[in-house]
N, C-alpha and C positions, 0 to 999 in steps of 0.2 A: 363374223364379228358383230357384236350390238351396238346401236347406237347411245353413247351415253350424252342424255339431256338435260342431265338433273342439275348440273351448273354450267352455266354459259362460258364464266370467266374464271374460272379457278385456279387452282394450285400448277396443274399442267400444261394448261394455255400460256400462264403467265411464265412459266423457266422456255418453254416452244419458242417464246417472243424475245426471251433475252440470249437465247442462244441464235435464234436469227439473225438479233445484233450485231453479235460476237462473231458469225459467221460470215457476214455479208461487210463488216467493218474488216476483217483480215485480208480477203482476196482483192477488195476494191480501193483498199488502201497503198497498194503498188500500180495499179493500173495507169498513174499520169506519171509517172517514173521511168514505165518497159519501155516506151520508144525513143530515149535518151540512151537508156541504160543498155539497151540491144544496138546504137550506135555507134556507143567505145566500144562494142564488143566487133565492129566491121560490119554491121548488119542492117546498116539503113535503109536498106532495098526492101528487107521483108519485114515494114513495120505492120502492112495487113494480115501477115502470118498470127500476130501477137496474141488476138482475140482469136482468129476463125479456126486457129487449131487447137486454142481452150477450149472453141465452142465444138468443135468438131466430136471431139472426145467425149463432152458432154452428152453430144448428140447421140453417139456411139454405145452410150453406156444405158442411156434410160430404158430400153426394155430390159436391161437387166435387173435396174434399181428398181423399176417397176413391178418387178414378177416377186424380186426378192422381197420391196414392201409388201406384198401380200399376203405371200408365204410365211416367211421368217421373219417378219416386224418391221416394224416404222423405225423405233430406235435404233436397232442394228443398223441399217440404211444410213440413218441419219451419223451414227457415230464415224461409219466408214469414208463421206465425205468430209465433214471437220479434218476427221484425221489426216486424209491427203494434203488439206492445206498446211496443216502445222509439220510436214516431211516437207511439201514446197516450199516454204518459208525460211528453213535452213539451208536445203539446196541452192537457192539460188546466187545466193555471195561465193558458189564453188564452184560454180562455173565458167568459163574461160573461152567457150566458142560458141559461134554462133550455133553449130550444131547440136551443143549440150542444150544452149538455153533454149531452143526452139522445141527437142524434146522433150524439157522440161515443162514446159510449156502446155504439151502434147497433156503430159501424164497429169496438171494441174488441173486441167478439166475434169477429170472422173468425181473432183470435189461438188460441182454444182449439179455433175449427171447425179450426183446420189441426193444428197442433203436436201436440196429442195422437192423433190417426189418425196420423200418422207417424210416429210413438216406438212407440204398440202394436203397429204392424207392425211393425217393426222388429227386436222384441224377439220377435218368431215367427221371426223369420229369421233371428237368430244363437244361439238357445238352442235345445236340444233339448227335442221334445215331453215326456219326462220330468219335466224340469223346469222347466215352463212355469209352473205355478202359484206356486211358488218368487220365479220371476225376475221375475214381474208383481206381487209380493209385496215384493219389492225396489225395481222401479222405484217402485212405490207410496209405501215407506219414502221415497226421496229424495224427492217429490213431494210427501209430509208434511212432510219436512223444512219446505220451503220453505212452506208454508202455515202451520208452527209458528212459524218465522221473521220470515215477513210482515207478517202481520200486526199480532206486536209490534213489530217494529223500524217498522214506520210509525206507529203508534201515537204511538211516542219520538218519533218526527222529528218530527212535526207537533205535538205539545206541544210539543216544546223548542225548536225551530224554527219552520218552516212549512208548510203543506199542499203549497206551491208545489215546497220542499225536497223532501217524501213524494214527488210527482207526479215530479220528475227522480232520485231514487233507484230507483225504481219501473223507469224508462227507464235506468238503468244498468244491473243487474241484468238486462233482456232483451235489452241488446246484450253482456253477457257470455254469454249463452245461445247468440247467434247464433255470437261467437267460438270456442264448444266444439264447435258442430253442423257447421261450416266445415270444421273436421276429423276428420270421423266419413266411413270407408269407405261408399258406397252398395251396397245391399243389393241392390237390382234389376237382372239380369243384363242387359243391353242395353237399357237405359232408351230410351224414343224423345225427341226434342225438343220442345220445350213448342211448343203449339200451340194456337192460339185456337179453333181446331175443338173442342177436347179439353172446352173448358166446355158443347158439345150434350150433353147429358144423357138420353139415355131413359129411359121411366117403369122398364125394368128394372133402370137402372142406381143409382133411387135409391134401393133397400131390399133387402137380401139375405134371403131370407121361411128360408134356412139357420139365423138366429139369430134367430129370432122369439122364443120360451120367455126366453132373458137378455134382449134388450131389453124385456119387458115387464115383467120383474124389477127390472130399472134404473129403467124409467121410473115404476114406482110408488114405488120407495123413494127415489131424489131427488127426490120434490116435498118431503122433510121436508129433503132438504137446502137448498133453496131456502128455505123457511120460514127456517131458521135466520139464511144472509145477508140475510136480510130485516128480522128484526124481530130477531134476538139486540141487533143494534147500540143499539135502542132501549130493549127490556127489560134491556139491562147498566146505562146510564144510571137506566133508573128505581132499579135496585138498589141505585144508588150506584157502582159502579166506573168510574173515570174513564176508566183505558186501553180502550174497545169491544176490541181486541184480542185481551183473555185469555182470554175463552171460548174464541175459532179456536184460539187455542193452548193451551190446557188440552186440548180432543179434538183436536187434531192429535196434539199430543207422547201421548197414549194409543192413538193407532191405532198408534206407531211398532212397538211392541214386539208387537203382534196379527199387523203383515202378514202380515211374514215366516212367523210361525205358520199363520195361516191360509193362505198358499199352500202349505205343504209339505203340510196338514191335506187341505186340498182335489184334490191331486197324488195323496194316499194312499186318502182316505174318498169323493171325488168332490164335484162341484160344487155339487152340490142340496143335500147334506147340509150342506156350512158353508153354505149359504143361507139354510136354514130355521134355522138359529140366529142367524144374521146379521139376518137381516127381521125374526125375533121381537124381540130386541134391543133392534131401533131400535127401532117400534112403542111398545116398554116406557122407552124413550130420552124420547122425544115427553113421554109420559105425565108423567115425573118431573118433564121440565124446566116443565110449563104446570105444577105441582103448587111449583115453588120461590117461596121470598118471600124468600132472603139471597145475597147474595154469595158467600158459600161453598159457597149449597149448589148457586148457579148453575154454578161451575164444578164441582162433583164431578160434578154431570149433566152436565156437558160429557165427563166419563172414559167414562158409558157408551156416551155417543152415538159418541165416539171407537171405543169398541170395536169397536161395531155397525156403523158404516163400517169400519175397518181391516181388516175381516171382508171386508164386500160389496165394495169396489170390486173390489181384486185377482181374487177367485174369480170375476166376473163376468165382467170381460176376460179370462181364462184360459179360461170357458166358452164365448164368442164368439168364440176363433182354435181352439177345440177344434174347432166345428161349420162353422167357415168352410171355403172351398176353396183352396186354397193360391193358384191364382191372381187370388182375391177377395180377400185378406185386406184390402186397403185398404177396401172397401166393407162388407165384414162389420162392420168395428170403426166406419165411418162411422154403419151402424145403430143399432150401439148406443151410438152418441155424439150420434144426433137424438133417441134417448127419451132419454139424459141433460138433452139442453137443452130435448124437450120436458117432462121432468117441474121440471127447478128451474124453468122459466119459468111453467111453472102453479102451481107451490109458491108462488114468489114474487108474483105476480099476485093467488091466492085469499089469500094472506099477509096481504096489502099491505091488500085491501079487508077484510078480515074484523078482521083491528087496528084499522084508522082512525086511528090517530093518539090511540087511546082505551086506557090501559090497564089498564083492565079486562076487555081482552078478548082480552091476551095468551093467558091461557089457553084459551078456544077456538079459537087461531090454531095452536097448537102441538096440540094436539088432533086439529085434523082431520087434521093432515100425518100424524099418528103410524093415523089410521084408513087413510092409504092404504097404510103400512106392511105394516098388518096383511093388508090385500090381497093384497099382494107373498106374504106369509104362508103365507095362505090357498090360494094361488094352487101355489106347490111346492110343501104337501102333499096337495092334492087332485088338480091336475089332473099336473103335473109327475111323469116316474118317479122313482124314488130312484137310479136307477144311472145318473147320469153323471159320468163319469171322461172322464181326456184319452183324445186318439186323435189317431193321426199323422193330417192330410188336407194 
């Protein structure tokens, strides 16, 4: 495949960012809802099931979405996730037991194992290394958006409405994703045809050991994101706020305005270095919010945590297409998309047990997440060099 340089910000950059929207405002616009909604259904025990078997799935799935962005396109990739959430989106008002909605659950995951590995590559193939940190800094921006978005606007519908209502809006929004992805140029120069061969997977093809350093980065600072869909939804309720959604968007709408910075920060200073203030951050994020007893003060910790994300996603995936091989990008970003879902899946799992449904024990839930943080931390100033910047590969 070639690198196309010739425009930064174009015509396919630009639908990439509105279908991330679209994408990322459908799946995160039910997420302060599931652990109510999986209660009428008997199911209050396994509110850490909700994420860590989305993320499971997700995790499950990336050396495939990986090999298959390689092989058979970005688009394809990308259309096949959208499209699982707009089947979850109706499913889930037809559900009636804990064990439907738990494997519904299961199967809603394969949306973010795909979708997101074909957008990161993606965005290697049409922007110049330059500005790599920048433009993942940007997609990121749109990809808050919709997480700023989601979460309240489902919030609304299902008070004002019904969850049923949330579940089919949820499913609109991922077939307008699919609509925008439908007409995005393929990036991959002689794509082969899908082939059922293509799902044999060799043990080399499921971890690219190139971006080992950012996925380990990832994978210890999202278990505090995990924590967060986990138990925020419970600890807003004990607060007293009704909408679970204002937190997601209290640190959404605060990463908005970090990305962009920190991509360009990252492009110039290099990757380790907005790391190590990004990991410290959260770590101090963690801290605050097991430390709040009000509403307000839950969401203003919601701004640092925002930060401290807005920081790290971007500069992450700009680090792992920095180290990748160009004709791995699909796998590289796969890597670091199985310690994404392995860390919220252990965030949310240790989350889950370590609350119990007791709370008095938020604050050591949110605690521990913020100790793995500090790992992350720990981790790019001691062992990690200071000098990585982009490189063409």
């Amino acid at each position: 495949m070639a690198e196309q340089t010739k425009q930064v910000y174009g015509l396919q950059f630009g639908l990439l960012c509105l279908s991330s929207f679209l994408f990322f405002s459908s799946f995160n616009m039910i997420i302060p809802e599931l652990p109510d909604y999986l209660a009428s259904l008997g199911g209050e025990e396994y509110k850490g099931l909700i994420i860590s078997l989305f993320a499971l799935t997700a995790g499950l799935s990336r050396p495939f979405s990986g090999k298959l962005a390689d092989k058979v396109g970005r688009v394809p990739v990308m259309v096949v996730g959208s499209a699982v959430c707009v089947l979850a989106g109706f499913l889930y008002p037809l559900v009636g037991t804990v064990a439907a909605f738990l494997l519904l659950r299961f199967v809603h995951g394969f949306s973010t194992g795909f979708t997101p590995t074909g957008k990161s590559a993606y965005v290697a193939d049409v922007v110049p290394v330059e500005r790599r940190g920048e433009a993942m800094g940007l997609l990121g921006l749109s990809g808050s958006l919709g997480m700023a978005a989601g979460p309240a606007l489902g919030g609304l519908i299902a008070a004002e409405y019904t969850a049923s209502m949330m579940f089919y809006t949820s499913s609109a929004a991922a077939f307008l994703s699919v609509a925008v992805i439908w007409h995005m140029q393929e990036t991959v120069q002689n794509p082969a045809k899908f082939s059922w061969s293509l799902f044999r997977i060799s043990r080399q093809e499921i971890l690219e050991p190139r971006v080992l350093a950012p996925s380990l980065v990832m994978l210890f600072t999202s278990f505090s994101f995990g924590t967060i869909l986990t138990v925020i939804p419970d600890f807003s309720a004990h607060l007293g706020i009704e909408n679970k959604g204002l937190f997601f968007t209290s640190f959404t709408l605060s990463s908005l305005a970090i990305r962009f910075l920190a991509g360009r920060a990252s492009d110039k200073y290099g990757r380790v270095a907005v790391l190590r203030v990004s990991s410290g951050l959260l770590a101090l994020a963690m801290l605050v919010i097991g430390l709040v007893s009000t509403d307000t003060g839950l969401l203003l910790s919601g701004v640092l945590f925002g930060v401290a994300t807005g920081m790290n996603s971007p500069t992450i995936y700009s680090w792992t297409i920095d180290l990748s091989h160009l004709e791995h990008r699909g796998r590289a970003m796969a890597t670091m998309y199985i310690a994404l879902e392995v860390g919220i899946g252990l965030g949310a799992l240790a989350s889950g047990w370590l609350y119990g449904n007791q709370s008095a024990n938020f604050p050591l839930a949110f605690w521990v997440a913020g100790a793995f943080s500090l790992v992350a931390f720990l981790y790019l100033m001691l062992v990690v060099p200071g000098k990585q910047t982009a490189s063409a590969t």
